[in-house]
C-alpha positions in Angstrom: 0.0 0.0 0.0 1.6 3.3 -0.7 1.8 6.2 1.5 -1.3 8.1 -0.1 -3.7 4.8 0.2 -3.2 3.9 3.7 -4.7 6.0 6.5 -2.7 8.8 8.2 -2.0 7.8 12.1 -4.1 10.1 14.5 -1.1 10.2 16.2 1.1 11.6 13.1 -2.3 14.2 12.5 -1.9 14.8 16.7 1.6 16.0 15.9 0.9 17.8 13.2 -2.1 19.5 15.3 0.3 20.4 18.0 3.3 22.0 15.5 0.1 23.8 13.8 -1.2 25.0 17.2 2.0 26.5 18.3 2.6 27.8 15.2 -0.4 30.3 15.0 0.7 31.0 18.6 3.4 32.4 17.7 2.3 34.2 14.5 -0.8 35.7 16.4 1.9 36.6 19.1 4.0 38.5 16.5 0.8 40.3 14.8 -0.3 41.4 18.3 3.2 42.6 19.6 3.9 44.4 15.7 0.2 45.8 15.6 0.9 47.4 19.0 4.2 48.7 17.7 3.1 50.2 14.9 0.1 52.0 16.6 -0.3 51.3 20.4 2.5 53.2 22.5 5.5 50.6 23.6 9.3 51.7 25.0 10.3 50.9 22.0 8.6 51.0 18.8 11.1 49.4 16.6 12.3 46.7 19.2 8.4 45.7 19.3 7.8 45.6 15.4 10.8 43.5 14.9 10.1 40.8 17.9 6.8 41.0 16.1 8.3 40.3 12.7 10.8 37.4 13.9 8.1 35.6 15.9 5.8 36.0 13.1 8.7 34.3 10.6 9.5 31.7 13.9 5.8 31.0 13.4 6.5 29.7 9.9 8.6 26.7 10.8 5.8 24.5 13.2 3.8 25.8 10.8 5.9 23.6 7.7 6.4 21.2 10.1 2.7 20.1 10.2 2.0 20.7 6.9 4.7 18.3 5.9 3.7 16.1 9.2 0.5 15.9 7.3 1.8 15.2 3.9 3.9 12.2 5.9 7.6 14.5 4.8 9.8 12.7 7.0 12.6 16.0 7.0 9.2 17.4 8.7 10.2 15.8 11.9 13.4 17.0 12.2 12.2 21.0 12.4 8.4 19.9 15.0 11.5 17.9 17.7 13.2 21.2 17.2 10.1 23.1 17.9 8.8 21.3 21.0 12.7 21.7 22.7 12.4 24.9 22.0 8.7 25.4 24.0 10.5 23.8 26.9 12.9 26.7 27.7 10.3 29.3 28.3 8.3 26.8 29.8 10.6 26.0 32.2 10.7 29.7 32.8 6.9 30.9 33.4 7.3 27.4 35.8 9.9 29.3 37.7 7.9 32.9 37.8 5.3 33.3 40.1 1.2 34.1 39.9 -0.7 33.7 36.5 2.5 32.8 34.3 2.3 28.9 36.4 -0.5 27.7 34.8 0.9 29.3 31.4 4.0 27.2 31.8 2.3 24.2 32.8 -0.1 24.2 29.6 3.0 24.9 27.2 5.2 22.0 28.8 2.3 19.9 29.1 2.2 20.8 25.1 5.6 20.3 24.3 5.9 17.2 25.9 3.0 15.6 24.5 4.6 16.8 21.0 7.9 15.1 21.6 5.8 12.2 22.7 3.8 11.9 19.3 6.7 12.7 17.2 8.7 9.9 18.5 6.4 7.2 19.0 7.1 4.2 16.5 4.2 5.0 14.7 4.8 8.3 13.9 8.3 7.5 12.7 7.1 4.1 11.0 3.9 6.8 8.9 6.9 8.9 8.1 9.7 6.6 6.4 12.1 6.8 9.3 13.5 4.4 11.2 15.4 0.9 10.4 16.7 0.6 7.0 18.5 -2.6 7.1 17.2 -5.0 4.5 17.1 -8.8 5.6 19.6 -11.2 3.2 
């Protein structure tokens, strides 16, 4: 059966839901922080439009990543691991702050977690091409 016969995993569409998710987070992030640059009143104009332009360009990789995750790409894999490290640092650090920001860094650990989790599982790997290439003789 070839790739496009043979159902997609729900856990390879989970994966791709989660690199998708924190994709738009991050564009939606971006527009919001550029949108107030250009017309709310920040410190800093320019530092806000350009954090608003990289994490709207930052949002473009998850973004590939589940669209190739979808289209079963297995160099999509490499970038959605990548991705879900990533969401661990500032996870770690809204764990570490104090009031409203815990529950924030519990819900983007608790996401980047479950992506590692999905994007390693054997049949995630298995639905993408990777794993064992030994041939038996």
């Amino acid at each position: 059966m070839s790739d496009e016969q043979s159902p997609r995993p729900t856990r390879l569409t989970a994966a791709a839901a989660v690199c998708a998710a924190e994709g738009l987070a991050l564009a939606a992030g971006g527009l919001y922080m550029l949108v107030m640059g250009l017309l709310g009143r920040p410190d800093s104009p320019s530092q806000a439009e350009t954090g608003g332009l990289t994490l709207i360009a930052l949002g473009a990789i998850p973004l590939a990543a589940a669209r190739g995750l979808l289209r079963r790409r297995s160099w999509s894999r490499g970038p959605a691991i990548i991705t879900q490290l990533i969401a661990l640092i500032p996870a770690w650090t809204l764990l570490r702050a104090s009031g409203v920001l815990i529950p924030v860094g519990v819900v983007l650990a608790a996401v980047a977690v479950t992506g590692l989790f999905l994007l390693v599982n054997p049949t995630t790997t298995e639905a993408l091409g990777i794993g064992d290439t030994r041939t038996d003789a």
